[in-house]
C-alpha positions as CSV (number, residue, x, y, z in Angstrom):
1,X,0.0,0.0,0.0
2,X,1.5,3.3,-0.8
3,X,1.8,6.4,1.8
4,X,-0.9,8.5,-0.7
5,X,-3.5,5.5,-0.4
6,X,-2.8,5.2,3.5
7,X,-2.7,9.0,4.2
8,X,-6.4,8.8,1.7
9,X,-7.8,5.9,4.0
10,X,-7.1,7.7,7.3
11,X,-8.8,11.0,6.0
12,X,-11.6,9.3,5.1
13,X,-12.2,6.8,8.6
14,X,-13.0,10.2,10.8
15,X,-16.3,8.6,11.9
16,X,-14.8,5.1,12.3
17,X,-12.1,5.8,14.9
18,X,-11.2,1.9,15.2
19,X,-10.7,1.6,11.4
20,X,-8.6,4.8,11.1
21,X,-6.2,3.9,13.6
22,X,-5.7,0.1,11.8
23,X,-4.2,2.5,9.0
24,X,-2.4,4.9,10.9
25,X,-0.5,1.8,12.5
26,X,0.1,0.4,9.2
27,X,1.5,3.6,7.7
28,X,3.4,4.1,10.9
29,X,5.2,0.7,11.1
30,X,5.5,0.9,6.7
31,X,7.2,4.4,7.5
32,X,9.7,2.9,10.8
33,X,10.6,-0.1,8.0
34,X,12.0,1.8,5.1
35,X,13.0,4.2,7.6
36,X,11.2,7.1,6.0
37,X,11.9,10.2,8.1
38,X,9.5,12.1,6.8
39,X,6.8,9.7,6.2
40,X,7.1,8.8,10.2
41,X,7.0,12.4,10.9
42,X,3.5,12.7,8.5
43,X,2.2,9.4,10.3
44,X,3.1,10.9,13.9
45,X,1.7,14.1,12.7
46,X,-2.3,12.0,11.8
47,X,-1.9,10.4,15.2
48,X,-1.3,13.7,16.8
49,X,-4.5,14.9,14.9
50,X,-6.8,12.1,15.5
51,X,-6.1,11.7,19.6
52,X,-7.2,12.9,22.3
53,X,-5.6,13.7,26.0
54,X,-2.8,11.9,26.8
55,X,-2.7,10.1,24.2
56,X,-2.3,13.4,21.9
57,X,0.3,14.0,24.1
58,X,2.3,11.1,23.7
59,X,2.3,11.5,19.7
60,X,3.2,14.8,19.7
61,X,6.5,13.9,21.4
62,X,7.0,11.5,19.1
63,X,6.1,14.0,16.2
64,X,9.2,16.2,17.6
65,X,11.7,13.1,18.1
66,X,11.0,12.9,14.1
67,X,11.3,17.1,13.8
68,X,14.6,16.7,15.2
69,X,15.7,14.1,13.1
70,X,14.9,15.8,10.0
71,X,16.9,19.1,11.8
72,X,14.5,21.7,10.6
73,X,14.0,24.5,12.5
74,X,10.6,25.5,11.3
75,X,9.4,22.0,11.4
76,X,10.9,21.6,15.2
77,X,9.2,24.7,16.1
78,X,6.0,24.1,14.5
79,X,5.6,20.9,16.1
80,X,6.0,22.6,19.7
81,X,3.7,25.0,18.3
82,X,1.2,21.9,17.8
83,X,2.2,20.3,21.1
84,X,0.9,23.8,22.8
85,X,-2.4,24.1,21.0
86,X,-3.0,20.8,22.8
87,X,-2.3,22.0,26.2
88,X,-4.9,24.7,25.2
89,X,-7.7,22.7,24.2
90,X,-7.1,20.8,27.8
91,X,-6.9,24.4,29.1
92,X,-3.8,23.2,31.0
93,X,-2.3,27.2,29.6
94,X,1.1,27.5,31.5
95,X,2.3,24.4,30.0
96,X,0.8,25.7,26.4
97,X,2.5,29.1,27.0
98,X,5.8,27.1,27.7
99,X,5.8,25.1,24.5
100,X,4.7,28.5,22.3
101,X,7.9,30.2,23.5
102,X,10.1,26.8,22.5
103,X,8.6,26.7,19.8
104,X,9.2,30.3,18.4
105,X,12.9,30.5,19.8
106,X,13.0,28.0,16.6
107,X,11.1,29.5,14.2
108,X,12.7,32.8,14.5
109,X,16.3,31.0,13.4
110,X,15.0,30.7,9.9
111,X,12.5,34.2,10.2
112,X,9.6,32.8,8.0
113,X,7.8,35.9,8.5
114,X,4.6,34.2,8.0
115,X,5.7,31.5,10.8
116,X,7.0,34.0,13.4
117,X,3.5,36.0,13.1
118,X,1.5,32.6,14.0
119,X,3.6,32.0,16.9
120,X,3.3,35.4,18.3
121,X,-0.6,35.2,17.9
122,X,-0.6,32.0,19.8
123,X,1.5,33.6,22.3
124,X,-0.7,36.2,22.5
125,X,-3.7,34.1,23.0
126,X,-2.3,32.3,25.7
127,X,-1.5,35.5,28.0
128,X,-4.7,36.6,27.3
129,X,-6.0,33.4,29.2
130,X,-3.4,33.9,31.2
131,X,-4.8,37.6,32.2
132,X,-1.9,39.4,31.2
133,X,-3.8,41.5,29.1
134,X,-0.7,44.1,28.6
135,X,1.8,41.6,27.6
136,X,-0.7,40.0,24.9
137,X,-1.6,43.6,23.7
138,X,2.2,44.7,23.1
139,X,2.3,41.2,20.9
140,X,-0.9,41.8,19.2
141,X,-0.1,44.9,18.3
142,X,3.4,43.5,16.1
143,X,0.9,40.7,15.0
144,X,-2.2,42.9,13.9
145,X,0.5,45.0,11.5
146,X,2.1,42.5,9.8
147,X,-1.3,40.5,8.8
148,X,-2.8,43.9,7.6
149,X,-0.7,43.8,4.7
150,X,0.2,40.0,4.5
151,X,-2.9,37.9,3.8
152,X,-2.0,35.6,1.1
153,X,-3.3,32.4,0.9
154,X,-0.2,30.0,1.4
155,X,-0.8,26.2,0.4
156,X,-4.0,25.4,2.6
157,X,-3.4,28.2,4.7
158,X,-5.6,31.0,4.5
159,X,-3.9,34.2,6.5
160,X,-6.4,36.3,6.0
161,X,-8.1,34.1,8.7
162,X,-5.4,35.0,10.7
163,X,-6.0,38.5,10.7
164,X,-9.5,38.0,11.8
165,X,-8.4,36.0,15.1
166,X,-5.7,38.9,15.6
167,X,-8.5,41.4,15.6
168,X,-10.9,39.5,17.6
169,X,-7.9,39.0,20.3
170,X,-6.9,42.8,19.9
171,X,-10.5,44.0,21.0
172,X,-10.7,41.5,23.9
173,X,-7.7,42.8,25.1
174,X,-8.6,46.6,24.7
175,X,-12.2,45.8,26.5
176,X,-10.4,44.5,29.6
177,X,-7.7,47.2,29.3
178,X,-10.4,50.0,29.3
179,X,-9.4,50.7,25.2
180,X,-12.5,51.3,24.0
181,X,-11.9,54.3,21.5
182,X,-9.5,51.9,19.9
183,X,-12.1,49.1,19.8
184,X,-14.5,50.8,17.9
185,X,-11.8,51.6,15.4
186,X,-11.2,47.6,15.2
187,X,-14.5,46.2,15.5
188,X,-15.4,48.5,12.4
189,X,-12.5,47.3,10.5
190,X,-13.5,43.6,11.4
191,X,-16.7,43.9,9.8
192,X,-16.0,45.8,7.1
193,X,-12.9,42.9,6.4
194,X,-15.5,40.3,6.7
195,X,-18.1,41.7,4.9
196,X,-15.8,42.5,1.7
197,X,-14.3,39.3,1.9
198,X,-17.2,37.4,2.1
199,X,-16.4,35.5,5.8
200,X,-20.3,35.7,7.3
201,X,-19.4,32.9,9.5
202,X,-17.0,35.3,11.6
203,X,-20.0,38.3,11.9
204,X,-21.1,36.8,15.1
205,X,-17.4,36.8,16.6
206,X,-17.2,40.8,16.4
207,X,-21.1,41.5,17.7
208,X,-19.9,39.4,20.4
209,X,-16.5,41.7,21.0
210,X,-18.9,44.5,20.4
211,X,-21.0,43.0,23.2
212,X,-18.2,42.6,25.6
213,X,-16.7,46.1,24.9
214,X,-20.1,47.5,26.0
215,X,-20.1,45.3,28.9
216,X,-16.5,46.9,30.4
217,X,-18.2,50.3,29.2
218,X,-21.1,49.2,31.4
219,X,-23.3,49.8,29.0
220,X,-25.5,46.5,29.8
221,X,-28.7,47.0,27.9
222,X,-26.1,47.4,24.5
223,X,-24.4,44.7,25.9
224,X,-27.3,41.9,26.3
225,X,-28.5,42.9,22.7
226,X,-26.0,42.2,21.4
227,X,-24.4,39.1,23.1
228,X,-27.7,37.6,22.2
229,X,-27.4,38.4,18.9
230,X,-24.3,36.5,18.6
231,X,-25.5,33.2,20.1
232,X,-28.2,33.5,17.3
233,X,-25.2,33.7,14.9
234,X,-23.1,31.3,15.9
235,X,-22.9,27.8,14.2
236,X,-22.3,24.3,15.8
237,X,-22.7,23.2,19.4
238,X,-20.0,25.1,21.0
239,X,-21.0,26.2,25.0
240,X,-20.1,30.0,24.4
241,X,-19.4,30.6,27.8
242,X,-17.9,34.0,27.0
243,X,-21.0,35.2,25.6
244,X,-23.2,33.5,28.3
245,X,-21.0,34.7,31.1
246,X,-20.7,38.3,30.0
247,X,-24.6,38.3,30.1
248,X,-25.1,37.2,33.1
249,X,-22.6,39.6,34.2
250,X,-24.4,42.4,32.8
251,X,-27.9,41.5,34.0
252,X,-26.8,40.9,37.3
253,X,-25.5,44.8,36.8
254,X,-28.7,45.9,35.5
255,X,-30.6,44.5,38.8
256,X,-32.1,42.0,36.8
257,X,-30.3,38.9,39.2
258,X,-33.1,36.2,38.4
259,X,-33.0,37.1,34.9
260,X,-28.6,36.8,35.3
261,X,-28.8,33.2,37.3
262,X,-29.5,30.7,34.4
263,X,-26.4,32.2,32.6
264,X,-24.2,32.0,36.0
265,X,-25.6,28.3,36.1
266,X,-24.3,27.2,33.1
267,X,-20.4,28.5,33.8
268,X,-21.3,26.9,37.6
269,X,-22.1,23.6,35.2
270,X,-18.9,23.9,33.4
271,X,-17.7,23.6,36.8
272,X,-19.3,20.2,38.2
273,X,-18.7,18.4,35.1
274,X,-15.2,19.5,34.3
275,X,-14.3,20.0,37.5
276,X,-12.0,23.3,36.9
277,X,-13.0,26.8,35.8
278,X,-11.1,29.4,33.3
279,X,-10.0,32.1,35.9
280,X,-11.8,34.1,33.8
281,X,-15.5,32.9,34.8
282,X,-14.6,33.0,38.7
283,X,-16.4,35.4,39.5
284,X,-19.9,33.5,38.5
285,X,-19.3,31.7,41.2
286,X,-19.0,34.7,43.6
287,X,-22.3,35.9,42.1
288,X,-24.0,32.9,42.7
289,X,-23.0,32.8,46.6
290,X,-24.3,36.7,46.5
291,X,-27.8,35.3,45.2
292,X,-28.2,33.0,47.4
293,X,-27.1,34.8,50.0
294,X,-29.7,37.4,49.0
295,X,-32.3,34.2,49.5
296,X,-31.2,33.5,52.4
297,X,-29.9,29.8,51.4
298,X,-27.2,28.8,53.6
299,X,-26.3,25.6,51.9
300,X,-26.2,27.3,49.1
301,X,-23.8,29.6,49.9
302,X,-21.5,27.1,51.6
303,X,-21.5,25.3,48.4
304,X,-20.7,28.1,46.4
305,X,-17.9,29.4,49.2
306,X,-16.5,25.7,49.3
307,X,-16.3,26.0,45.4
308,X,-14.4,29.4,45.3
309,X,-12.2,27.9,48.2
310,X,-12.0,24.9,45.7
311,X,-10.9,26.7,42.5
312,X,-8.2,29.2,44.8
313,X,-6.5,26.1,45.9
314,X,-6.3,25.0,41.7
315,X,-5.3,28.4,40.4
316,X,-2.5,28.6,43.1
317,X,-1.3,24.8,41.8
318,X,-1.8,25.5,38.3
319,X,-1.1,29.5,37.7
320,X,1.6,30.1,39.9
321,X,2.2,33.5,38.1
322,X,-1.4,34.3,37.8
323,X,-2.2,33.7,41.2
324,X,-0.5,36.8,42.2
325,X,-2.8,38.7,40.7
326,X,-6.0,36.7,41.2
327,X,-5.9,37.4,45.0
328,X,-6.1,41.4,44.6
329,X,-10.0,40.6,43.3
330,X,-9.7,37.1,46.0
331,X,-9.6,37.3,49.2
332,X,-8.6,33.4,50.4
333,X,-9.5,34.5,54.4
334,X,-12.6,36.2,53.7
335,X,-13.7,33.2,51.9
336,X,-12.4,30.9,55.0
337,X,-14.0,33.3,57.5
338,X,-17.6,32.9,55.8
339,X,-17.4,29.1,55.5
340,X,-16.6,29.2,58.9
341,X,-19.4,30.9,59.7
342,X,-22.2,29.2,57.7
343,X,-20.9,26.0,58.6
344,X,-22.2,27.2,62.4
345,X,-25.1,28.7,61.1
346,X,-25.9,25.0,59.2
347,X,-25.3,23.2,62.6
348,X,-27.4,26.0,64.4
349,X,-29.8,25.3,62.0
350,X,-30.0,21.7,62.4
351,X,-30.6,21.6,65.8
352,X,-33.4,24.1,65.9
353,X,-35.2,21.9,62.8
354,X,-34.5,18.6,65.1
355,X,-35.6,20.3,68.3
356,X,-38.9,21.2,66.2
357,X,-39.3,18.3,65.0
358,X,-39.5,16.7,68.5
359,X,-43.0,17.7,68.5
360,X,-45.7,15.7,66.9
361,X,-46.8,13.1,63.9
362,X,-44.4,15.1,62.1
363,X,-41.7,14.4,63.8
364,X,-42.2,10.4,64.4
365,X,-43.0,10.1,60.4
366,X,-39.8,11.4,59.0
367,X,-38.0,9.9,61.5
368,X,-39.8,6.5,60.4
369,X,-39.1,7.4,57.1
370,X,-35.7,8.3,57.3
371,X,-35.1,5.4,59.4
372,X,-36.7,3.3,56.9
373,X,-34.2,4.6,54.3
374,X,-31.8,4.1,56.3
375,X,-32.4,0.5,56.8
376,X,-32.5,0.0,53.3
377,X,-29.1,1.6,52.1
378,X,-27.7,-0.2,55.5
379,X,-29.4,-3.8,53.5
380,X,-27.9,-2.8,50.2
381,X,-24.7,-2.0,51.4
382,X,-24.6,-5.3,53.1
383,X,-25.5,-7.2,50.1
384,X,-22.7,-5.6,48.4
385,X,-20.2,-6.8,50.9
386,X,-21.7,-9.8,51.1
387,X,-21.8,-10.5,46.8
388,X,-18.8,-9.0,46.8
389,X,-16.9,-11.0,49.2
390,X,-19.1,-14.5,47.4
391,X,-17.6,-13.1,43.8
392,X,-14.0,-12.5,45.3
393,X,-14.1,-16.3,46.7
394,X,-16.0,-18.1,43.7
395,X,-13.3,-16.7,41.7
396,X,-10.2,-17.5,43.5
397,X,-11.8,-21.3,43.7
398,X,-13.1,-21.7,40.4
399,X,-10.9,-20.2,38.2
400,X,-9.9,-23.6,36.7
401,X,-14.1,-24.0,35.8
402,X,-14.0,-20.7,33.3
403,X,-15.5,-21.9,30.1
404,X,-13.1,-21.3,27.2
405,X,-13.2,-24.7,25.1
406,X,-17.0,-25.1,24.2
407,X,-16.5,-28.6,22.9
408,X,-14.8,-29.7,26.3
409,X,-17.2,-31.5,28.8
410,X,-17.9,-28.5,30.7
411,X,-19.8,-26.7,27.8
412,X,-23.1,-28.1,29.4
413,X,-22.6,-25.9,31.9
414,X,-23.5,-23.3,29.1
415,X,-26.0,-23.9,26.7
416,X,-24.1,-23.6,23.2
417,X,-24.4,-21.2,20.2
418,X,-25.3,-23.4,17.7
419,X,-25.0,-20.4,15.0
420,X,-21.6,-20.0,16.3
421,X,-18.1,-22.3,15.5
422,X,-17.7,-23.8,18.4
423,X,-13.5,-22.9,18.0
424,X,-14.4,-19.2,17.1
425,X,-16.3,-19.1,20.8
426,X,-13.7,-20.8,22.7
427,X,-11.1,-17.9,21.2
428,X,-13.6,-15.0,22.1
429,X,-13.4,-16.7,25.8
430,X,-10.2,-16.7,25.8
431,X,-9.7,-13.4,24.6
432,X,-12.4,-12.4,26.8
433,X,-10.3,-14.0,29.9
434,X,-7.5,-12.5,29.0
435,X,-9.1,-9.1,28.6
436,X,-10.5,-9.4,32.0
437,X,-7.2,-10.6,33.5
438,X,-5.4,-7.8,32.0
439,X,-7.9,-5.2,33.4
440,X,-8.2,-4.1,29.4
441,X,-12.2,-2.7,30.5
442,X,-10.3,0.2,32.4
443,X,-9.4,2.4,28.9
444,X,-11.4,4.6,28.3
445,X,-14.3,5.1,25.6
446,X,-14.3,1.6,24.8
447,X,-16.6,0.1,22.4
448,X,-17.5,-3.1,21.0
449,X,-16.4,-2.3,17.7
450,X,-12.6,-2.1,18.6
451,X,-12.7,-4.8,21.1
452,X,-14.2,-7.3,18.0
453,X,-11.2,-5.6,16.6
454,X,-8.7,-6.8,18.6
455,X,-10.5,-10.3,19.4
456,X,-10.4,-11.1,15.8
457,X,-14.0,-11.4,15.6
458,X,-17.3,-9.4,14.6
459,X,-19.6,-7.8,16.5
460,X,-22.2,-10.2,16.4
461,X,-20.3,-12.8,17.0
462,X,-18.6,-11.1,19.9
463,X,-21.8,-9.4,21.4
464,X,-23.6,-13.3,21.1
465,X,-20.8,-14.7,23.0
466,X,-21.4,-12.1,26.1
467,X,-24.8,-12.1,25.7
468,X,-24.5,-16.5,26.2
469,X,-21.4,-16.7,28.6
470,X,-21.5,-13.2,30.5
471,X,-24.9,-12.8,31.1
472,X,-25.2,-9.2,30.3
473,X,-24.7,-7.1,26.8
474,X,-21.5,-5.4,25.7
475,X,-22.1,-1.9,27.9
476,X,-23.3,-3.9,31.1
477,X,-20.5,-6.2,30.9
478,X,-17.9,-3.3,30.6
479,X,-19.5,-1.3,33.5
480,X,-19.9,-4.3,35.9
481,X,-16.6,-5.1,35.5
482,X,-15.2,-1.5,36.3
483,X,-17.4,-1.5,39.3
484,X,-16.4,-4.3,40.9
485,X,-13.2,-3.0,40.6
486,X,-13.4,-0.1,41.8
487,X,-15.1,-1.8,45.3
488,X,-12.3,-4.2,45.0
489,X,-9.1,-1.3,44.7
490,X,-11.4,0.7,47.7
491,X,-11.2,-2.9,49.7
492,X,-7.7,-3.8,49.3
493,X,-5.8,-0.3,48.9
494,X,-7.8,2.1,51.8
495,X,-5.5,5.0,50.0
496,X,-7.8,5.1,47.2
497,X,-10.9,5.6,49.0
498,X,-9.4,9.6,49.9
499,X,-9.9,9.9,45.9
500,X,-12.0,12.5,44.3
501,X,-15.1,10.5,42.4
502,X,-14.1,12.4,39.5
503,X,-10.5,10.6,40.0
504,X,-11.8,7.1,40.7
505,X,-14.1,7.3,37.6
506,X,-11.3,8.2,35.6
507,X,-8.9,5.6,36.9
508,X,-12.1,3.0,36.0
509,X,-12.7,4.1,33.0
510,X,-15.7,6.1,33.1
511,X,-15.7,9.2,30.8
512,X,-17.5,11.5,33.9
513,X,-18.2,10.8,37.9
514,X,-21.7,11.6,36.6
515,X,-21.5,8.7,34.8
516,X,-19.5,6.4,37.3
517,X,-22.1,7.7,40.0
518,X,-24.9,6.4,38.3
519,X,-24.0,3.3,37.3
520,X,-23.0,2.5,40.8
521,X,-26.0,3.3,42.4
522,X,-27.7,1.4,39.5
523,X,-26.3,-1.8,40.2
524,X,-25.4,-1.7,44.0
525,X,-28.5,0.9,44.8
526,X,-26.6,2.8,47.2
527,X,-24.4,6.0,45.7
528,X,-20.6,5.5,45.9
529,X,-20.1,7.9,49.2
530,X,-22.8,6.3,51.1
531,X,-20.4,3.4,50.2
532,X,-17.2,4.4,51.2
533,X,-18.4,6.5,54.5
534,X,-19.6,2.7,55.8
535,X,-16.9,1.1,54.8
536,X,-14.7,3.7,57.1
537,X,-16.9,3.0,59.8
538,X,-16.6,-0.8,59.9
539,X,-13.3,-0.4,59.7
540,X,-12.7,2.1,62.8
541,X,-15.2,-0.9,64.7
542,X,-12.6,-3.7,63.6
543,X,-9.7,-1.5,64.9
């Protein structure tokens, strides 16, 4: 197969992950055989482009062992370049500013002018995320005056696109720097560039800078008309959490607070599920304690104290530099001081609900109910032990009984598939065994399509076999093994049980703890920290 047809195949698989890589592997181990330098760096490069996480991670280093090799200065530099934007998109943006800088100290040897523009930008962008909004503005400045007179279209790269982004970056950066004669300049010049050059896609982009510029101007009615207008503008399925943030930062201005909260809600929801906040969208948080606070909620507001404690304690990990500054708008002690303080008011307010409750039918049904509940998480939790402790031992004394030759005398144990080769299901148990053995149901976004893959098999054939043998379909099977994993590492390493959920459902392979939360309590009927808090407190009884 030749690299054109490989390179063609891979292009073409986007929406068949499992396929595409099959290719990428073979062009990758064709490329390491003839000991095509360039054709490894090209394969490296698809690998790069195709992954995710980690993963992306790992390719990308390999993508610069290959830059090296080939000792090019533009290619080395563009492939820390790459290595960066992927730090960005996992908003990890120290460690993205660091591999921009590397990677322009190389690009600057050769002085593509064209290069050293694009790596500016990027560094830009990065210190804007970074808030140092006078540091990306001196850059953007350079940046914005070369692509006024340089947008040629250069192989598949269209500069002229570049000079859009630089704009869009350049009135950010004035709005937060209080520019705003020089942003109306800009966003004119924006629009007027799009509209001659026919890019409608990127209207939406400069009503939103228009939107935010009147937000910093405190102008919030101009503001909310036209950050709305942009979300109607805007194509695909991205959040737009600038655009939802700055409006509910400029209702909340206006007075208009219930109006403000479903916007604050969704940066809050950005929160849960990701589990980290751009430093940016802090201050939602703050709001939201202020509304509740306003309601007089006092859980609420211990959650959302808790959660600007939470994120503090991340930005001071993760922005070293930026942390600095953070605190002049955060005050860590006055956020200590009111958790403190509506952790007593919480108590306070317990007792006075259970001395109240003292009195009555009231009082003797919820505590019937609640006991009732109790009883039953108490029975479920049991059972767990209990299936879990039967599972452990049936394994460790049957392991010889595992069913992997379907022609042997134990296949009545099973009934067979008769549609099936009896040889092809003996290899699927095999490779099943193996797979379970190997704790291969712990990668992540697993499907049956590349497990058939690497079984040698089909998906009927291999979703028939679980189905028979397993007693569950594909997605059960998975889950229920990562489950009783998970109960297993919290049994036999007590360290683990101090995890985050979000950490444990990661380390189990669940995508979200959303996700790993709900198919625990599925199959076990209790939630995981109702789990973990009895298992503590049988073991402080056996010690």
């Amino acid at each position: 197969m030749s690299y054109s047809f490989l390179e063609s195949k891979i292009n073409s698989l986007k929406e068949k992950p499992a396929e595409q890589w099959v290719y990428i592997k073979k062009m990758t181990d064709k490329a390491r055989k003839e000991d095509n330098i360039k054709k490894q760096h090209r394969a490296y490069s698809l690998a790069s482009t195709y992954s995710r996480g980690e993963q992306q991670l790992k390719y990308s280093d390999s993508l610069l062992s290959t830059a090296y090799r080939q000792n090019d200065t533009d290619i080395i530099g563009d492939c820390y370049l790459a290595k960066g934007s992927i730090y960005m998109i996992e908003e990890r943006y120290p460690e993205a500013l660091k591999n921009y800088l590397k990677g322009y100290d190389y690009i600057k040897k050769k002085n593509n002018p064209y290069l050293v523009h694009n790596a500016e930008y990027l560094i830009a962008q990065t210190k804007i995320y970074l808030v140092e909004y006078q540091e990306a503005q001196n850059i953007l400045k350079n940046v914005l005056a070369f692509y006024r007179k340089n947008q040629e279209k250069i192989n598949d790269t269209d500069y002229s696109l570049y000079y859009i982004y630089a704009l869009i970056s350049a009135i950010d950066t004035n709005s937060h720097l209080s520019h705003f004669e020089e942003n109306k300049n800009l966003i004119r010049e924006g629009m007027d560039f799009i509209a001659k050059n026919n890019y409608p896609d990127y209207s939406a982009y400069f009503i939103s800078a228009k939107g935010i510029d009147a937000y910093h101007q405190k102008k919030y009615d101009v503001a909310i008309q036209n950050l709305n207008e942009a979300l109607k503008q805007y194509r695909g399925n991205w959040g737009h959490l600038t655009e939802n943030y700055y409006l509910g930062l400029s209702y909340w201005h206006k007075g208009d607070k219930n109006s403000a909260l479903p916007y604050l809600l969704l940066l809050d929801e950005e929160y849960k599920t990701k589990g980290k906040l751009d430093p940016l969208f802090r201050p939602a948080l703050e709001f939201l304690f202020d509304y509740y606070k306003e309601q007089g909620h006092t859980a609420k507001q211990l959650e959302y104290v808790q959660k600007v404690l939470a994120l503090g304690k991340t930005y001071e990990r993760d922005y070293k530099k930026l942390y600095d500054t953070l605190q002049k708008d955060y005050d860590p002690p006055k956020w200590q001081a009111e958790k403190l303080k509506l952790e007593n008011e919480l108590k306070q307010e317990k007792r006075r609900k259970i001395l109240m409750s003292g009195l009555g039918i009231v009082f003797f049904s919820a505590m019937g109910l609640y006991a009732y509940s109790n009883y039953k998480r108490k029975k479920h939790y049991k059972n767990l032990l209990y299936a879990y402790n039967q599972n452990k031992s049936y394994e460790k004394e049957n392991q010889s009984r595992i069913i992997t030759n379907p022609d042997s005398e134990n296949i009545g144990m099973v009934p067979e598939l008769s549609e099936i080769n009896p040889l092809i299901v003996e290899n699927i148990l095999l490779f099943l065994e193996k797979f379970e053995k190997e704790k291969k149901y712990l990668e992540k976004d697993l499907n049956i399509q590349q497990l058939a893959q690497q079984c040698g098999t089909n998906v009927s054939y291999l979703s028939k076999v679980i189905n028979q043998y397993k007693k569950d379909n594909f997605l059960s099977y998975i889950n229920n093994l990562r489950l009783e994993y998970v109960v297993q590492l919290w049994k036999t390493n007590p360290k683990t049980k101090h995890l985050m959920i979000q950490e444990i459902a990661h380390k189990s392979g669940f995508n979200t703890a959303q996700s790993f939360s709900k198919n625990f309590k599925e199959k076990y009927n209790i939630s995981p920290s109702y789990f973990l808090k009895r298992l503590d407190k049988d073991e402080e009884k056996i010690q």
